[in-house]
N, C-alpha and C positions, 0 to 999 in steps of 0.2 A: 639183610637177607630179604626182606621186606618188600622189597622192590627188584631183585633181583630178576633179570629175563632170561626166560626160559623159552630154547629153541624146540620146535617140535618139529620132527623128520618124519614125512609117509611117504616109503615105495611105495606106488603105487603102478597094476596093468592090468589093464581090461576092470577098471572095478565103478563101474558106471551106476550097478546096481545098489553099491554101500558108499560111497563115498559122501554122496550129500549127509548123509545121517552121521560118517565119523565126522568129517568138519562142524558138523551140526553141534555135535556133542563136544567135540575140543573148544573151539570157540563159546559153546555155555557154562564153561567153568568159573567158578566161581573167582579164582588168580589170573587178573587180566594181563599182569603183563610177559606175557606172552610172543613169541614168532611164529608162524609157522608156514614150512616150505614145503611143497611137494615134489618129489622125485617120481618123474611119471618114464615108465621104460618102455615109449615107445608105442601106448594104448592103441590099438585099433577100434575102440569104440566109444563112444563120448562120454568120457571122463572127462576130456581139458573144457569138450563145451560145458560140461555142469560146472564143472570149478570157474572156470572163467564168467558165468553168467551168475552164479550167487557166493562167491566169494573172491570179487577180484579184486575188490581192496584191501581183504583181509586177509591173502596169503599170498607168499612167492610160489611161484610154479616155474620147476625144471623140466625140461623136456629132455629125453633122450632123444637122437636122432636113430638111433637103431636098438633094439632090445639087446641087453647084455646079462640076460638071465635074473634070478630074483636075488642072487648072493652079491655080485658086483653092483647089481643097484641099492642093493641096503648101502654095502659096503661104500659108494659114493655119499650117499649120506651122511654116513659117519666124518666123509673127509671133509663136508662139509660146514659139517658143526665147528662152533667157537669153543 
């Protein structure tokens, strides 16, 4: 269990203003091994550039191409876990 990886999923839209500080904080946990992907629905405001410019080697980023509401993007997350 020790080593076991752990997926972490954030819908995330329009969240330009928190988002550097949650990756901040997920990524300074103390259990490195760790994934983490973001499920972005569609942002119209720069979220993808924050994530892209201080965490591009240390997350996946989904992109939606259209907003499908905050239920079906969580709910894609879930499809996309292991």
């Amino acid at each position: 269990m020790e080593n076991s990886k752990v997926s972490i999923f954030v819908p995330t839209y329009n969240s330009e203003k928190t988002i550097f500080e949650t990756l901040q904080s997920i990524l300074n946990q103390t259990y490195k091994h760790i994934e983490v992907t973001i499920v972005d629905n569609a942002s119209t405001d720069k979220t993808i550039q924050i994530l892209q410019k201080a965490f591009k080697n240390k997350i996946k980023i989904i992109k939606n191409k259209k907003n499908f509401g905050a239920e079906k993007n969580f709910n894609k997350c879930l499809s996309l876990s292991n």
